[in-house]
C-alpha positions as CSV (number, residue, x, y, z in Angstrom):
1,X,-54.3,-94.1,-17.6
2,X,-54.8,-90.6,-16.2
3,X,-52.5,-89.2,-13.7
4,X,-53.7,-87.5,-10.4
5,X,-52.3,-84.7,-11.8
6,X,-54.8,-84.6,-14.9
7,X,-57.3,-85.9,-12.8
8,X,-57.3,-82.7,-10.9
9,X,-57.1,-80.7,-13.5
10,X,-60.2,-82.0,-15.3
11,X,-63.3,-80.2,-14.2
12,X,-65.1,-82.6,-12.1
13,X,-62.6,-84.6,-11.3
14,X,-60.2,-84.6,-8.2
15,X,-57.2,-86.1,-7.4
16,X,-58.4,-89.5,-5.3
17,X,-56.9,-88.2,-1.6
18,X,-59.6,-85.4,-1.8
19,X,-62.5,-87.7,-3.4
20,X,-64.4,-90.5,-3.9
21,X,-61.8,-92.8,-5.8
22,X,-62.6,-94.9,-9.1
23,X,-61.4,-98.0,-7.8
24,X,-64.3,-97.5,-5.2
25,X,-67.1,-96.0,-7.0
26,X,-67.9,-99.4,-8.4
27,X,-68.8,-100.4,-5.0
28,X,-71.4,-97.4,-4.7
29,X,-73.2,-99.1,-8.0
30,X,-73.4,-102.7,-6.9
31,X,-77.1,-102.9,-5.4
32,X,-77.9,-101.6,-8.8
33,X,-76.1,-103.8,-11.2
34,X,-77.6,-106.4,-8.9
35,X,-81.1,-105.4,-10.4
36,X,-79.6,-104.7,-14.2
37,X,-78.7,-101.5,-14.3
38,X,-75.9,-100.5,-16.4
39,X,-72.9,-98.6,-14.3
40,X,-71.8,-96.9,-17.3
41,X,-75.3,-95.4,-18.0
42,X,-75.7,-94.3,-14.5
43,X,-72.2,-92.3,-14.6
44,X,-73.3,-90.6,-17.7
45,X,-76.9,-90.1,-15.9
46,X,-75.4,-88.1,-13.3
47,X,-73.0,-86.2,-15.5
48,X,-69.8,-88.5,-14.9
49,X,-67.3,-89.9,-17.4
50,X,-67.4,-93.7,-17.2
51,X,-63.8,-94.0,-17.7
52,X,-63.6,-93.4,-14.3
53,X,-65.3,-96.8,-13.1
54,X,-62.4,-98.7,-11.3
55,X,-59.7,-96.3,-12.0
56,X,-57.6,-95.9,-9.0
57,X,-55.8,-93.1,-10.2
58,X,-58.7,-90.6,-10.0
59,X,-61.6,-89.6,-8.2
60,X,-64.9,-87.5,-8.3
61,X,-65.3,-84.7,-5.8
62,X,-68.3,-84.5,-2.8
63,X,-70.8,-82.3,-5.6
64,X,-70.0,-85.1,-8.1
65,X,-70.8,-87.6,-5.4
66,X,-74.1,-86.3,-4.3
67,X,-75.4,-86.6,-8.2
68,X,-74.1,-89.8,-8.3
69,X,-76.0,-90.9,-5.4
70,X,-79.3,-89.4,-6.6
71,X,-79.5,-91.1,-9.7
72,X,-78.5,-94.2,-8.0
73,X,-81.8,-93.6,-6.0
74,X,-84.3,-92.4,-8.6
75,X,-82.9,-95.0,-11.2
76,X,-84.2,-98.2,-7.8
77,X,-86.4,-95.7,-6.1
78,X,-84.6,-96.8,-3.2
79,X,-82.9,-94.6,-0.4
80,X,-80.7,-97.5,0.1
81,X,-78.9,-97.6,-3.3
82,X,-80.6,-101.7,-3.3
83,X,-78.5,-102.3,-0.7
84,X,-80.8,-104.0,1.7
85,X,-83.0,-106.6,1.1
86,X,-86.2,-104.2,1.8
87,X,-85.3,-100.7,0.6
88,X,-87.3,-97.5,0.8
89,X,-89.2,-95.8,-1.7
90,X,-88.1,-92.1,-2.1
91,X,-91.8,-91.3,-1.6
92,X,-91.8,-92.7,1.8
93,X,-88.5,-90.4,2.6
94,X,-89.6,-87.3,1.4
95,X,-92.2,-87.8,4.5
96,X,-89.5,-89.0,6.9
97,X,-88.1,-85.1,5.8
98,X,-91.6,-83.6,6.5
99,X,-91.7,-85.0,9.8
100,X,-88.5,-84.5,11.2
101,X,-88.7,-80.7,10.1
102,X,-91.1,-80.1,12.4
103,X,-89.0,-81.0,15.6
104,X,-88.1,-78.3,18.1
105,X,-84.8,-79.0,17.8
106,X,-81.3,-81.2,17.0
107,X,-81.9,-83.9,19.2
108,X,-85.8,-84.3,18.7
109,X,-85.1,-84.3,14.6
110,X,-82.9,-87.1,15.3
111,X,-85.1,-89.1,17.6
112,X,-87.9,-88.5,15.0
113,X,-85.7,-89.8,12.0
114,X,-84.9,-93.1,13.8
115,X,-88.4,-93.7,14.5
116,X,-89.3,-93.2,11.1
117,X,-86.4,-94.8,9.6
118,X,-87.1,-98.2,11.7
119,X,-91.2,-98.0,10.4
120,X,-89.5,-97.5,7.0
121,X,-87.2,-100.7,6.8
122,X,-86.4,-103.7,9.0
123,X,-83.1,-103.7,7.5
124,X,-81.4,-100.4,9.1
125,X,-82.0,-101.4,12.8
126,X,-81.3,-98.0,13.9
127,X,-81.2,-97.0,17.6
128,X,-79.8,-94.2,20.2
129,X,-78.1,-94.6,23.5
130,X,-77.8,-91.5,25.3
131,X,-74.5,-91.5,27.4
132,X,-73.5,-89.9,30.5
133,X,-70.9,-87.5,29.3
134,X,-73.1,-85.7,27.6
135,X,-73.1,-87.1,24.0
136,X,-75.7,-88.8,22.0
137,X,-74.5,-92.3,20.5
138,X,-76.4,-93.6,16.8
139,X,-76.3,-97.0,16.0
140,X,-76.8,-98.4,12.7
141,X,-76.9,-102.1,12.1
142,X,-77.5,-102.3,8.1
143,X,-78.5,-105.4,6.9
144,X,-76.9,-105.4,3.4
145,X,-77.9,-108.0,0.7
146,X,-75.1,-110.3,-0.2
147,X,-72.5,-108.7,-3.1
148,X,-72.5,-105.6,-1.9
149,X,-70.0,-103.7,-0.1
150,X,-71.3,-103.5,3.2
151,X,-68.9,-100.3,4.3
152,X,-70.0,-98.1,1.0
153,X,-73.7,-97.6,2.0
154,X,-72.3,-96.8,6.1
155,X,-69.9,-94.5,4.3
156,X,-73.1,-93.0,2.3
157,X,-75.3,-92.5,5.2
158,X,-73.1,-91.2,7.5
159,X,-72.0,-88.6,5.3
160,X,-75.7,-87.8,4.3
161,X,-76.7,-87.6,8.4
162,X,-73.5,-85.6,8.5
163,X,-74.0,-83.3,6.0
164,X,-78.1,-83.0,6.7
165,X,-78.2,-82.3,10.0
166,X,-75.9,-79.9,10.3
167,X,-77.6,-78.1,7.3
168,X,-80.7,-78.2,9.9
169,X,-79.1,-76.2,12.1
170,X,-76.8,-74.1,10.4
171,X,-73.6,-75.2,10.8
172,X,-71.4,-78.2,11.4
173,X,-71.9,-80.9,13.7
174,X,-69.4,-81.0,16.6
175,X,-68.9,-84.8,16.5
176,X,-67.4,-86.5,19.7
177,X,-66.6,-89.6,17.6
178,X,-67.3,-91.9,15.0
179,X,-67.0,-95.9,14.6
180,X,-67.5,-98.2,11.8
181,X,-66.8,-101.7,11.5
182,X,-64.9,-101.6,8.5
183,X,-61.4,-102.5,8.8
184,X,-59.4,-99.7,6.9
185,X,-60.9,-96.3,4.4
186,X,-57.2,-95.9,2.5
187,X,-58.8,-95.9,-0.5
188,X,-61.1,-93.2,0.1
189,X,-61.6,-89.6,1.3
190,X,-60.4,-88.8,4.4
191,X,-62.9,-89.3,7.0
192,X,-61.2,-87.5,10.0
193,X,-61.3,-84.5,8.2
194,X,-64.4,-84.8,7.2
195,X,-66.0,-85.4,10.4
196,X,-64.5,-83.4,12.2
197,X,-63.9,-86.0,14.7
198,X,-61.5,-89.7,15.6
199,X,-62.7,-92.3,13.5
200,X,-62.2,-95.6,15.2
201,X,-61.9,-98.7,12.5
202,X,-62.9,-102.2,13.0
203,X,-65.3,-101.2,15.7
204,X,-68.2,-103.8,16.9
205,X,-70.5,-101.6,15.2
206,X,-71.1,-98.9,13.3
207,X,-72.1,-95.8,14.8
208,X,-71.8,-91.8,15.6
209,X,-71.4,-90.2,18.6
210,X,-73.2,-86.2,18.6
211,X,-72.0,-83.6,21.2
212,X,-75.0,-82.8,23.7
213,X,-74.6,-79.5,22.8
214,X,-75.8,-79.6,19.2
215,X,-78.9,-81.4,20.2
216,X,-79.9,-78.6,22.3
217,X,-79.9,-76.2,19.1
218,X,-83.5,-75.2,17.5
219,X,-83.6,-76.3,13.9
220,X,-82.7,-72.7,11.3
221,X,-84.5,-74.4,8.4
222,X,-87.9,-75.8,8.3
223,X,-89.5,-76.3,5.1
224,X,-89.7,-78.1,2.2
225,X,-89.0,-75.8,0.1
226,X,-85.9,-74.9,1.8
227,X,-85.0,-78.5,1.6
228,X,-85.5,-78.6,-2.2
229,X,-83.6,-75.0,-2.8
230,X,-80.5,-77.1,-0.6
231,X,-80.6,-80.6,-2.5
232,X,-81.2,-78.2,-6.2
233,X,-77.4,-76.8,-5.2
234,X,-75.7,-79.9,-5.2
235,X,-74.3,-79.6,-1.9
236,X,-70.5,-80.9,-1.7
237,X,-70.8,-83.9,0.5
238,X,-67.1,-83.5,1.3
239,X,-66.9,-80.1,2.7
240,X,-67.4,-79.3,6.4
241,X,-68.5,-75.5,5.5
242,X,-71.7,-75.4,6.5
243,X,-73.0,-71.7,5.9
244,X,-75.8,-70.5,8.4
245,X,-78.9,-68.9,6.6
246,X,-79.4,-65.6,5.6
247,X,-81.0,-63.1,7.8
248,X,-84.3,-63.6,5.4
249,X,-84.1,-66.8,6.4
250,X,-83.6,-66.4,9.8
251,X,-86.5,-64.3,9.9
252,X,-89.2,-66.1,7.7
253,X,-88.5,-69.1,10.3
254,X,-88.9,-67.0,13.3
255,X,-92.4,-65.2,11.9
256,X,-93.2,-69.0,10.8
257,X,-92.6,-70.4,14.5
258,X,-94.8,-67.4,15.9
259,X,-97.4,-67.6,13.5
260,X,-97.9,-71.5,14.5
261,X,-98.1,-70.0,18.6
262,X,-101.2,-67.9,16.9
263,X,-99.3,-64.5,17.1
264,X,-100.0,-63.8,13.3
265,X,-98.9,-60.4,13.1
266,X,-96.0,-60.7,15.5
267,X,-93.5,-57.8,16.1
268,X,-90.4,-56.4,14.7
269,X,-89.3,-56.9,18.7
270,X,-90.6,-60.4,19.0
271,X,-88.7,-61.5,15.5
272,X,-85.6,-59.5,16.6
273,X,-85.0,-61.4,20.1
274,X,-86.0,-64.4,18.4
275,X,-82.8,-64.1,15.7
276,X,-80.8,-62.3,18.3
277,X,-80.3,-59.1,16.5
278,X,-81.8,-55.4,17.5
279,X,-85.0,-54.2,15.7
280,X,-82.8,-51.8,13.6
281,X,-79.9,-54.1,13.2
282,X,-83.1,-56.9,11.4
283,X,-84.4,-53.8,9.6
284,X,-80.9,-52.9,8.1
285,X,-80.0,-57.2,7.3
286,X,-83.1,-57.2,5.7
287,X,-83.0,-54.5,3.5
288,X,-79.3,-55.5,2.4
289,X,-80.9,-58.5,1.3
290,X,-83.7,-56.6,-0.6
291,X,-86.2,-57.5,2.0
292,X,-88.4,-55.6,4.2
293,X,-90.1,-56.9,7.3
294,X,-93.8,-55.8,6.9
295,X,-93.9,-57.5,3.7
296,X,-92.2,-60.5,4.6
297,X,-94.6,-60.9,7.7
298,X,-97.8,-60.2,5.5
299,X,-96.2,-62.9,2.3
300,X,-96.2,-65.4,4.7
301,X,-99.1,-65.2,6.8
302,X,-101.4,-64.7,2.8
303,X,-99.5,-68.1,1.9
304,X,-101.2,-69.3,5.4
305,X,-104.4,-68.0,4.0
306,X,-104.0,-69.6,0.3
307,X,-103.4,-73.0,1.7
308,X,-106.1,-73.2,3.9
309,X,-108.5,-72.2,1.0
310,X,-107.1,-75.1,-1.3
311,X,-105.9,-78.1,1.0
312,X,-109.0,-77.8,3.7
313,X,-112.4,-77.6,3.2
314,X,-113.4,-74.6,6.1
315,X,-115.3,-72.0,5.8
316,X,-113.9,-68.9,4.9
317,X,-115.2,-67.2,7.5
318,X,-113.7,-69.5,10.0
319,X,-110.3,-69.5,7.9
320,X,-110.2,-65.6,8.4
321,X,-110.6,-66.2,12.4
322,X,-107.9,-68.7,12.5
323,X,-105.9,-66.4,11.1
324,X,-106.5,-63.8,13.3
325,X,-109.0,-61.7,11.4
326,X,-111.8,-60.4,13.8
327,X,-113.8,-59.7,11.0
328,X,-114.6,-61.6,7.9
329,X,-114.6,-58.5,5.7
330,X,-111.0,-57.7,6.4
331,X,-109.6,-60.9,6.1
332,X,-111.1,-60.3,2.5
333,X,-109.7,-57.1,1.9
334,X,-106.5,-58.2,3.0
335,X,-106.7,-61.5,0.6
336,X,-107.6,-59.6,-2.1
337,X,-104.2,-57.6,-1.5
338,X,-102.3,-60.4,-1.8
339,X,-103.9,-62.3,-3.9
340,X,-105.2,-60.4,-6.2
341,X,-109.1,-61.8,-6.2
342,X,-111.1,-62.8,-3.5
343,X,-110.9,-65.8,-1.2
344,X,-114.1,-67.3,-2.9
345,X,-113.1,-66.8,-5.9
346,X,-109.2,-67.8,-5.2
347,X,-110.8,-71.0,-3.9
348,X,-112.9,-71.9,-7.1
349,X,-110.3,-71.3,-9.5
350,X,-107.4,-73.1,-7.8
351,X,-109.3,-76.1,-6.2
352,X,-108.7,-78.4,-9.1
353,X,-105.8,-77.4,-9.6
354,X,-103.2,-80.8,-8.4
355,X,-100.1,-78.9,-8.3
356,X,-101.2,-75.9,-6.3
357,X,-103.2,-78.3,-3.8
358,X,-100.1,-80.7,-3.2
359,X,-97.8,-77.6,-2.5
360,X,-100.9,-76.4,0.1
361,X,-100.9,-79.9,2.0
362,X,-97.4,-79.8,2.1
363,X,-97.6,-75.9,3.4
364,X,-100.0,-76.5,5.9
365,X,-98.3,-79.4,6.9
366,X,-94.7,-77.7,8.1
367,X,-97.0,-75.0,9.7
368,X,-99.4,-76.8,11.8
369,X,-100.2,-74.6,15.0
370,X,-97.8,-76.0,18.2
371,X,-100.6,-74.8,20.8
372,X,-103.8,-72.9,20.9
373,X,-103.5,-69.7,22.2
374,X,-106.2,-68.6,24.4
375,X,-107.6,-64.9,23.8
């Protein structure tokens, strides 16, 4: 049997005080052996040696862990690992993402993933208590299918809210608490450190408690794409370093969020105040980055243009006003920059095109105007 000491020495593979230990991963399977799927085949799906299944003595780190879980849910397409008795199909999440991206901030990406959670599944009986002190208190009730460990899939979804929403914003969550009804986590990582936070065992119910604070913040990353770049890394599920964006990033959003209040060629100024920076201090952040402003602004507001053409079916006259063109021949000239054809011809050549017209739904979708802004 492998020591912790090989165990940590083997790429993958952490010793079981920093991990998710061996003698517990088997738990994390169960709602799929339940439906006949093989544990060993999953491990090996997700790039894990087998040997580990039930193996006290070692443990697979938070990167490790996040593959793990994946495959779990493509393998049921289920969120919930086929832990409840009605799961979620991944389909139906990748919307719950879509919605909650568009919130204005923390809080309201929370409220909005409850809502949609609960239309999702009976099973998670979710629900928020707001508390006096200033905190935010999330409730999760999980109605597990019998032969499963209960604690695993409250262990998984914390950590995924965790992890997630402080992605959203840029940097960790400043817990004020967290409870869960489990008796005892010896076996597993270390929670308190993970968190951030007192974790109280054998509570009535399972639940987080957010600083008021956080919910306040505006949301640093809002689309899809950004999403897909995050979950492509393999994010370490068991680290608290949460990296803000990039200045890029930073600005893309803040051009985004002005282009949706119908300023489509907003200012160096406007974006500056909005990622708390000077005009030249944005110009010099970008250009470390190998960025430039102008081009950035123009990229994103001819992405604007390119979805409307393919995933609506207005004029292109009337596109070129809603983007702010005054007159239809420059919004042409200015398509034909970036596009390198004309919006007519853009539209005929793309329209069938499935792939394209998905990613142009999805585009508009994340950019949908917040109000109309009167000339």
């Amino acid at each position: 049997m492998p020591t912790p000491c090989l165990a940590a020495s083997t790429p993958g593979l952490v010793e079981p005080a920093h991990g998710l230990g061996g003698a517990t991963i088997g738990e994390l399977l169960q709602g799929a052996v339940l439906q006949g799927h093989d544990p060993h085949k999953l491990l090996e799906a997700a790039g894990i040696d087998p040997a580990i299944l039930n193996d006290p003595a070692i443990a697979i780190g938070g990167r490790d862990f996040v593959r793990l879980v994946r495959q779990v849910q493509i393998a049921l397409d289920d969120v919930y690992l086929g832990f409840l008795p009605q799961g979620s199909r991944l389909a139906l999440e990748d919307e719950r993402i879509l919605c909650l991206l568009q919130a204005a901030n923390l809080g309201e990406a929370i409220r909005f993933s409850v809502r949609f959670t609960n239309a999702m599944t009976p099973d998670v009986g979710a629900q928020l208590f707001p508390e006096a002190c200033g905190a935010l208190r999330h409730a999760c009730a999980y109605r597990t299918i019998p032969g499963v460990n209960r604690a695993m899939l409250v262990w998984v979804r914390f950590i995924w809210i965790y992890q997630f929403f402080g992605w959203l914003i840029g940097r960790p969550l400043k817990m004020k608490g967290l409870s869960v009804s489990e008796p005892g986590n010896a076996e597993r990582f270390d929670p308190s450190a993970l968190f951030g936070c007192p974790v109280t065992f054998g509570a009535p119910e399972d639940m987080l408690t957010y600083d008021m604070r956080d919910l306040n913040r505006p949301l640093l990353r809002r689309s899809v794409r950004e999403y897909q770049d995050y979950c492509a890394t393999e994010p370490d599920w068991f680290a608290a370093d949460i990296r803000p964006p990039d200045w890029t990033t930073r600005t893309r959003k803040a051009i985004i969020d002005l282009q949706r209040l119908g300023s489509w060629f907003p200012t160096i100024e406007q974006v500056a105040d909005r990622v708390s920076s000077s005009p030249r201090q944005l110009r010099h952040h970008l250009s470390q980055e190998g960025e430039n402003f102008q081009n950035l602004r123009t990229r994103l507001r001819g992405e604007a243009a390119s979805a409307y053409l393919l995933a609506s079916d207005l004029p292109i006259q009337e596109i070129g006003m809603l983007l702010g063109f005054s007159e239809p021949g420059s919004f042409s000239r200015h398509f034909i920059s970036w596009a390198g054809t004309s919006p007519s011809d853009y539209r005929a050549q793309h329209i069938g095109d499935a792939g394209r017209m998905a990613n142009a739904s999805a585009l508009l979708a994340e950019r949908r105007p917040l109000r109309i802004i009167e000339p």
